[in-house]
C-alpha positions in Angstrom: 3.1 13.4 10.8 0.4 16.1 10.9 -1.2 15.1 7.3 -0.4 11.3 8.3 -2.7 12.2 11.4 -5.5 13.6 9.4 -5.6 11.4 7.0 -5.5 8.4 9.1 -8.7 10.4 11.1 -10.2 10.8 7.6 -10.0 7.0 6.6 -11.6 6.2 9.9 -14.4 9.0 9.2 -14.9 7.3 6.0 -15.2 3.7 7.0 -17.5 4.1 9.4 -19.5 5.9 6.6 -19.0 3.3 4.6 -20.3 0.4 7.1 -23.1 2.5 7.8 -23.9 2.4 3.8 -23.4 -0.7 4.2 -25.3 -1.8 7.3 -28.7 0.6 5.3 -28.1 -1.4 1.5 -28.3 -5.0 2.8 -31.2 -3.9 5.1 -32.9 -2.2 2.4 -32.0 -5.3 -0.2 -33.4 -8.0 2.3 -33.1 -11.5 0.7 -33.5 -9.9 -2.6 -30.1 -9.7 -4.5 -29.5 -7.0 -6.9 -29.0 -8.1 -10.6 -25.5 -8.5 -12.8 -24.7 -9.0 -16.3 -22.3 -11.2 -17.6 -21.4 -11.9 -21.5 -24.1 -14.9 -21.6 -27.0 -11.8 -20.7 -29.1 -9.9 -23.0 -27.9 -6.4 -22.4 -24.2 -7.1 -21.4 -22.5 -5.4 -23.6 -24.8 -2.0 -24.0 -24.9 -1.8 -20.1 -21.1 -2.2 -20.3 -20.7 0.5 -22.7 -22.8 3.2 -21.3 -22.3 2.5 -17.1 -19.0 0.7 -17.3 -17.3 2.4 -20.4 -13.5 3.5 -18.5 -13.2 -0.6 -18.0 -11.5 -1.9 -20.7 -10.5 -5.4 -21.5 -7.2 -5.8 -23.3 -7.0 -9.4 -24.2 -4.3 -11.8 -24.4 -3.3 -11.5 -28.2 -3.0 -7.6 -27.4 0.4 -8.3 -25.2 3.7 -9.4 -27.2 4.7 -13.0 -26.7 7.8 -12.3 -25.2 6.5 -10.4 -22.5 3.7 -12.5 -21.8 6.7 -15.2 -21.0 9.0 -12.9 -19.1 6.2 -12.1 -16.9 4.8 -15.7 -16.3 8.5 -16.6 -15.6 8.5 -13.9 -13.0 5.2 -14.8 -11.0 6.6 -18.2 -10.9 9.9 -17.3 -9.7 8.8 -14.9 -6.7 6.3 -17.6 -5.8 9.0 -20.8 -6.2 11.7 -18.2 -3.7 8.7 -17.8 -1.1 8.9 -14.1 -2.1 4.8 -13.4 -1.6 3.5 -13.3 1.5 0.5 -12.6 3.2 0.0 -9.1 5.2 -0.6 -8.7 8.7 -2.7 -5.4 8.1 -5.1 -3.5 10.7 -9.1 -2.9 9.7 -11.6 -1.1 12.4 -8.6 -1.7 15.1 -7.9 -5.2 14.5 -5.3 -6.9 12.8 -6.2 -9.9 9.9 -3.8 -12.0 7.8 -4.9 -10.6 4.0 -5.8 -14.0 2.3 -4.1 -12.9 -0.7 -0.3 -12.7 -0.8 2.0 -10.4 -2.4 4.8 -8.5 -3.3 5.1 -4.7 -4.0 7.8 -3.9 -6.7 8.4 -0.3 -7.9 10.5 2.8 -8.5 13.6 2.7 -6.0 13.0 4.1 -2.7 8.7 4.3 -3.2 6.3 2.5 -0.6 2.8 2.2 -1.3 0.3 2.0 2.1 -2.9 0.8 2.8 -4.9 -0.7 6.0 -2.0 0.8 8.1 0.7 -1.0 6.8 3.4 0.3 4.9 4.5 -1.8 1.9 8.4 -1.3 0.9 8.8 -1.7 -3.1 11.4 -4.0 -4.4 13.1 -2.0 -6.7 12.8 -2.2 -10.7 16.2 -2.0 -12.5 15.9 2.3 -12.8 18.6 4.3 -14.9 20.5 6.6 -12.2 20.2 3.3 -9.6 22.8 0.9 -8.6 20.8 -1.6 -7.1 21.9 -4.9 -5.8 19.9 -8.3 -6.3 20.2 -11.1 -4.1 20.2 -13.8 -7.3 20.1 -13.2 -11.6 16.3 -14.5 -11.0 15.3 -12.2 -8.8 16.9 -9.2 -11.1 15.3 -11.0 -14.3 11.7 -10.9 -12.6 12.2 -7.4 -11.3 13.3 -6.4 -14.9 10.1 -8.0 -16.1 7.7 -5.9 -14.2 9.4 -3.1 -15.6 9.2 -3.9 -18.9 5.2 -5.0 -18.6 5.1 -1.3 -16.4 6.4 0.8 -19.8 4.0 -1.8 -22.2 0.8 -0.9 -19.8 1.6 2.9 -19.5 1.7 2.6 -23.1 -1.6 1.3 -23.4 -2.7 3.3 -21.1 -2.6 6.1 -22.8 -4.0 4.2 -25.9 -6.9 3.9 -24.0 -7.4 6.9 -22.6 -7.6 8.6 -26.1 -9.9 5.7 -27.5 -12.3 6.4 -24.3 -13.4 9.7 -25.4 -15.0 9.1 -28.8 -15.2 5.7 -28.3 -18.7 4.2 -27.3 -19.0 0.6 -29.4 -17.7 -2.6 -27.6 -15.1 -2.1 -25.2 -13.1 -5.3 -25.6 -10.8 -5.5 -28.2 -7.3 -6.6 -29.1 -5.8 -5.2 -31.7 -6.4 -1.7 -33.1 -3.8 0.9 -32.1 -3.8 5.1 -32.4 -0.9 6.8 -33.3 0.1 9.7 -30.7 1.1 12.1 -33.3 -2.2 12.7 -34.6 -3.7 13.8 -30.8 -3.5 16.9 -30.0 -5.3 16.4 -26.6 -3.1 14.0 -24.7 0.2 12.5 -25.1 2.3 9.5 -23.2 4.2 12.6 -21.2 0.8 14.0 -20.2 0.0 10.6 -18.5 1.1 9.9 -15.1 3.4 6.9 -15.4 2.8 4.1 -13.0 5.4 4.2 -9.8 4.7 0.7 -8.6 3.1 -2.6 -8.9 1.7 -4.5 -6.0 1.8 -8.7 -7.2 -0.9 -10.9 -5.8 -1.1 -14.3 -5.6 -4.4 -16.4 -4.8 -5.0 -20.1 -4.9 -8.5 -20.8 -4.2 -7.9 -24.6 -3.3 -6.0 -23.2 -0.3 -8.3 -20.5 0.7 -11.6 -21.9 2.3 -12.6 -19.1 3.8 -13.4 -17.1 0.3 -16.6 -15.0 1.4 -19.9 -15.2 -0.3 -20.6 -11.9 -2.6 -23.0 -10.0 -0.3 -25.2 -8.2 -2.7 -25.4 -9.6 -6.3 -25.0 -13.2 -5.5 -22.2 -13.2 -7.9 -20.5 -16.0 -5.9 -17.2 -16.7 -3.9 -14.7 -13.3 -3.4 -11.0 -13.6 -3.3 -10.9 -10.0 -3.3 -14.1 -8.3 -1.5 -15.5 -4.7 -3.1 -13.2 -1.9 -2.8 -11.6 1.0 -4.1 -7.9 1.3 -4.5 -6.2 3.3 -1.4 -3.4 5.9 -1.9 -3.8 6.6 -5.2 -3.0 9.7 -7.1 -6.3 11.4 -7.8 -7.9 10.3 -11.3 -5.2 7.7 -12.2 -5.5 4.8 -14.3 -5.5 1.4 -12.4 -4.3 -1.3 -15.1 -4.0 -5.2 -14.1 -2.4 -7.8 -15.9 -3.9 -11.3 -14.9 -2.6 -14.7 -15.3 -4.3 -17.8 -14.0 -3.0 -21.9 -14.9 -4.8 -23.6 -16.9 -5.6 -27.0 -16.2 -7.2 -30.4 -17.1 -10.2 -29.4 -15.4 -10.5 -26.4 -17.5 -9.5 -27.8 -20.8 -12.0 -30.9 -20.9 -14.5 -28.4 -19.6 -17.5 -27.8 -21.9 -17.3 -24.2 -24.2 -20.4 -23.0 -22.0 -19.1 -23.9 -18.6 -15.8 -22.2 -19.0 -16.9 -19.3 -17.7 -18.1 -20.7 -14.5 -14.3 -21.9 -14.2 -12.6 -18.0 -14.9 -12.0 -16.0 -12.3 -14.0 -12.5 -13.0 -13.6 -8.7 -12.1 -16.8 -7.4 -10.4 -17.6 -3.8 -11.3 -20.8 -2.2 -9.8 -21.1 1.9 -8.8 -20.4 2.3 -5.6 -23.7 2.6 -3.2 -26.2 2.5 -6.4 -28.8 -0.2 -6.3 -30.6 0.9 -9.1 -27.7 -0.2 -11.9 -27.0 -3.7 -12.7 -23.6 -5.0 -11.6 -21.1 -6.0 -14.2 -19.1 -9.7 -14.0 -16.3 -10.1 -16.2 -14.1 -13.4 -17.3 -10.9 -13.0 -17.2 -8.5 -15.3 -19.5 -4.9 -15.9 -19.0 -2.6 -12.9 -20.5 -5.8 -10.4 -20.6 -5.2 -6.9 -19.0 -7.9 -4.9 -17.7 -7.8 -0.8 -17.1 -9.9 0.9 -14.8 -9.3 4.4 -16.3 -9.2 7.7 -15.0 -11.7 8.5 -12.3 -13.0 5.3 -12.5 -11.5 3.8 -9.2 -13.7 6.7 -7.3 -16.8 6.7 -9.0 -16.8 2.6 -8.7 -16.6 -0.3 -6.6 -14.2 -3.4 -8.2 -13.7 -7.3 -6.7 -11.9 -10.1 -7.5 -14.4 -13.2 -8.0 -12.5 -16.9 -7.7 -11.7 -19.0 -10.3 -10.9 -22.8 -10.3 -7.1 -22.0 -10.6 -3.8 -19.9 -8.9 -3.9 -16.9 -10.3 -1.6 -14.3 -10.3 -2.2 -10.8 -11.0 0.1 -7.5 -11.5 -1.9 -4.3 -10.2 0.1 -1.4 -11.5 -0.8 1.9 -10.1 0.2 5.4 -9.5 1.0 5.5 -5.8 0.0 9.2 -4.3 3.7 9.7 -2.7 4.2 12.7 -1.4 4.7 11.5 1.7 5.9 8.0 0.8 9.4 7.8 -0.4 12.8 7.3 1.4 13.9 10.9 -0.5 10.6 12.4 1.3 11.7 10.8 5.1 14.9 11.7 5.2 14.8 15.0 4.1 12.5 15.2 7.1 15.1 13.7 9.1 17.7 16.1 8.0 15.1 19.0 8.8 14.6 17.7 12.9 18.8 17.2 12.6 19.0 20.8 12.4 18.7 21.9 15.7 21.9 19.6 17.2 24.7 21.2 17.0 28.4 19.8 18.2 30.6 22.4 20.4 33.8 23.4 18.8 35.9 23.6 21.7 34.4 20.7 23.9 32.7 17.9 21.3 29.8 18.4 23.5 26.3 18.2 21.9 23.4 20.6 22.5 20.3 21.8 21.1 20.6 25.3 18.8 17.3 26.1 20.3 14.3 25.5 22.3 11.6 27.6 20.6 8.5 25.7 20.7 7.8 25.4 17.2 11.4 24.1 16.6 10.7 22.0 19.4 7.4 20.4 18.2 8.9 20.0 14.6 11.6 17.6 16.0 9.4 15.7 17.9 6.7 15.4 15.1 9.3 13.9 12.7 11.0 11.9 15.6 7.4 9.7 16.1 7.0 9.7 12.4 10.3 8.2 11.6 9.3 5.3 14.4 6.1 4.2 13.6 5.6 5.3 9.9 9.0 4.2 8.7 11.2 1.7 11.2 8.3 -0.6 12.9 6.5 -0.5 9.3 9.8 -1.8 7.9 10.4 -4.2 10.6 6.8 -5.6 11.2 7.3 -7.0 8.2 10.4 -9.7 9.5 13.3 -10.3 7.5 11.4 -10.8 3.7 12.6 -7.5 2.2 16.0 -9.0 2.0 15.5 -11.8 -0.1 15.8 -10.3 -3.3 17.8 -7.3 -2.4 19.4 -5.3 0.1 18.1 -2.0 -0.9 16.3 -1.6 2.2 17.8 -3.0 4.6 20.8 -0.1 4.3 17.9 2.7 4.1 16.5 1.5 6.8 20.2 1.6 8.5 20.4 4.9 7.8 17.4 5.9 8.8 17.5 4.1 12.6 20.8 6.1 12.7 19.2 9.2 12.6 16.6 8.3 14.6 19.2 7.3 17.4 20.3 11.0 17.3 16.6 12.2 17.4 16.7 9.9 20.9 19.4 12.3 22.0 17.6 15.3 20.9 15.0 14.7 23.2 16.7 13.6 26.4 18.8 17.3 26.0 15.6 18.9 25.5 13.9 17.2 28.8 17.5 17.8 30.2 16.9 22.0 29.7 13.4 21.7 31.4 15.0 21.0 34.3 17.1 23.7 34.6 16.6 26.9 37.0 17.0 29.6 34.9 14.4 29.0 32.5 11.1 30.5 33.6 7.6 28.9 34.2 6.3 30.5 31.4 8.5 29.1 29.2 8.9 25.2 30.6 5.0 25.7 30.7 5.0 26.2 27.0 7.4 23.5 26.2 5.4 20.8 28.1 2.1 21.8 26.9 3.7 21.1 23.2 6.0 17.8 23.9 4.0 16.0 26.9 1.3 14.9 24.2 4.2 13.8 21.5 5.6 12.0 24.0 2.1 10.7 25.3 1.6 9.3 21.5 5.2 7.8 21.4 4.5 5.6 24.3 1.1 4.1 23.3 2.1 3.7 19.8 5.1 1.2 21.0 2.9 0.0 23.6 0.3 -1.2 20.4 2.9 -1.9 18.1 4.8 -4.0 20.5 1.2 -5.7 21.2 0.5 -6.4 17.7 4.2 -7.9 17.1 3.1 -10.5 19.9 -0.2 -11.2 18.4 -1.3 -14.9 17.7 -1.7 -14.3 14.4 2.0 -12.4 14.2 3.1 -15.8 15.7 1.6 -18.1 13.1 3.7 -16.4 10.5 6.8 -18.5 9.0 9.9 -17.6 11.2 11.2 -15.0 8.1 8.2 -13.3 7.9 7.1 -12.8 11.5 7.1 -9.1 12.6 10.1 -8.1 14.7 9.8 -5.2 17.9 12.2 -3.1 16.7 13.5 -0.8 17.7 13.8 -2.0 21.5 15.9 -2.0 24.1 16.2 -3.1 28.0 16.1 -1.1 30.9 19.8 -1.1 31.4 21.0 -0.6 27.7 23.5 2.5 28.1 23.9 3.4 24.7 20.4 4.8 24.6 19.9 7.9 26.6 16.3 7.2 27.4 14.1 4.3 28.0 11.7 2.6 25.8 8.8 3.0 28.1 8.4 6.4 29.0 5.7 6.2 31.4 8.6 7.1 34.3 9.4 10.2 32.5 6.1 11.2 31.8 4.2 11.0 35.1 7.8 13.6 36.0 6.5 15.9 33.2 2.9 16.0 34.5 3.8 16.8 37.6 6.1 19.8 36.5 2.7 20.6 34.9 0.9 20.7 37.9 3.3 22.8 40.0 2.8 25.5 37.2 
């Protein structure tokens, strides 16, 4: 919860840095947009080759057939079961509906975070998991993903080795490298990708699309960003897939383009470089390779069509897997201990470090894990269960984390242990206890929120874990301002 802490206080650091940069670049640029290059300017090419060179266009001829139809199938059949949905995510302290809507699958058990929501992966079919799917479809789209997961790791590493000597053209489709003849980097030296995160825009329904600010590049389904959460220095690589339709194929050769939708590229906070606008055809892949993510700014620019688009990434995890949570759990667990003779349950001790351990892992478990999970209503289920007995498992150890601190408030009360001591206790758990109660306060706010209510019914973010007043198979209450003001004022008798 500690790094959680800091690196929530470091994100807020640096996006009020980044506003400021902000606020100071389109002050400085006045009415004056910067220039861009697209394939119809004088320069495109060399500018992308020597400021742009780690993105690289795969096109649509580069992907086998049969994959390019597995996938398609897929997009189609999450979006057909109402599987992609819109976030409810929180920026500068309020929450927004994400006008894209998606769908994170991955490695079993991985969640990938971003804007303070935590996004559970729909497992991929993964040797060593028995995983249950709701429907064949759903298992046949998951399978899919996998598939185009290995093919882009793959290529991946293609394109890592190409990048280094390479300095000509950077799309291409068809030349390969053999492995065996580098000695420098091989497909078990590259990170593989952990999960993909599916978006799905449709610019007729989304009117709100916001002008790009700086270049004048045009409307933005995705605004300028860097990837959050990511392992340091990994390769970002997008499969994109938009319908074509009459509009688009009676369409004049040089209008096309208007029609695409494009990836923006521009380095992040430089004024002096132009930016870099690139059309994207159905079936091309695009790789934003190693550092590339950090040193640059990317967004989406809208096409005329849906399009659908399959971000694979290496999710920075440490701290982001069902394996890493309840290990924690089983760590706080530790110190409750059953009596032999009696069945009676106590705590093995009350050593302040030991105390604030438990409690750390109790809040984390709550807010990072359960009231992620259950913000986000009842779609995990629809294609499979996986979560939903994870998160079981999880709320049950939490329940005995809710009896681990109602004996440990118990002990404070007792006679025999000295002011010194109770002093030391309460100094640790009164501001744990402080941050449990206004993070359910907020979290129970935001579940209540207008825009929370404007969700469909399966998707609308549930308050749970809750309970009433009088609910007597939890030993304390939900609202723990009661106990609280008793703590403070054992505080001030010290």
């Amino acid at each position: 919860m500690f790094e959680e802490k800091w690196r929530m206080k470091r994100s807020a650091a640096e996006d009020r840095e980044k506003e400021e940069k902000k606020r100071k670049l389109l002050q400085q640029l006045g009415d004056v947009p910067l220039q861009y290059l697209t394939p119809k300017d004088n320069g495109f090419h060399q500018l992308w080759s020597t400021k742009y060179s780690k993105l690289v266009i795969q096109e649509a001829d580069h992907t086998p057939a049969e994959l390019h139809g597995a996938v398609q199938k897929a997009f189609l059949t999450l979006l057909h079961h109402g599987c992609l949905s819109q976030d409810l995510v929180q920026l500068k302290g309020k929450d927004l509906l994400t006008p894209v809507s998606r769908i994170l699958i991955g490695l079993p058990g991985c969640t990938y975070k971003y804007l303070n929501t935590r996004l559970f992966a729909v497992p991929w079919p993964e040797d060593g998991h028995n995983i249950s799917y709701s429907t064949e479809d759903f298992f046949g789209a998951c399978k899919a993903f996998y598939e185009l997961n290995r093919f882009l790791h793959l290529q991946t590493v293609h394109e890592l080795i190409r990048n280094k000597p390479w300095t000509e053209h950077p799309r291409h489709s068809h030349q390969q490298i053999s492995l065996q003849h580098n000695e420098e980097l091989s497909q078990e030296d590259v990170q593989c990708f952990n999960v993909t995160l599916i978006n799905y825009m449709n610019p007729q329904t989304m009117s709100y699309l916001k002008e790009e600010p700086y270049f004048g590049m045009g409307k933005m389904a995705v605004s300028w960003h860097h990837d959050e959460n990511l392992v340091e220095g990994s390769t970002v690589a997008v499969y994109n897939y938009s319908y074509q339709d009459s509009a688009m194929e009676t369409c004049k050769e040089d209008a096309k383009d208007a029609l695409k939708w494009h990836v923006g590229l521009k380095i992040a906070w430089d004024i002096e470089t132009p930016g870099l606008a690139v059309p994207l055809n159905p079936g091309d892949s695009y790789f934003m390779l190693d550092n590339l993510n950090t040193t640059h700014q990317h967004c989406v620019l809208a096409g005329s069509q849906p399009r659908f688009s399959s971000t694979h990434r290496v999710a920075e995890c440490s701290s982001g897997t069902i394996n890493y949570i309840q290990t924690r759990c089983q760590k706080a667990l530790e110190n409750l201990c059953v009596v032999p003779n009696s069945g009676a349950i106590m705590l093995q001790s009350l050593e302040v470090e030991t105390v604030r351990e438990a409690e750390e892992i109790h809040n984390e478990v709550e807010f990072d894990w359960l009231r992620q999970f259950w913000f986000q209503g009842k779609r995990s289920s629809q294609c499979t269960d996986y979560w939903l007995s994870a998160m079981a498992r999880l709320e049950e150890q939490w329940r005995r984390m809710e009896t681990m601190t109602s004996l440990m408030l118990e002990e404070l009360e007792k006679d025999y242990r000295t002011k010194e001591d109770q002093h030391k206790i309460l100094q640790c758990i009164i501001p744990l206890l402080v941050e449990r109660q206004n993070l359910r306060l907020e979290w129970r706010k935001r579940c209540r929120c207008s825009l929370a209510k404007s969700l469909p019914a399966e998707q609308r973010p549930r308050c749970y874990p809750f309970w009433e007043e009088d609910d007597i198979s939890m030993p304390l209450p939900f609202d723990l301002s009661i106990i609280l003001a008793k703590l403070e004022n054992l505080m001030e008798k010290d």
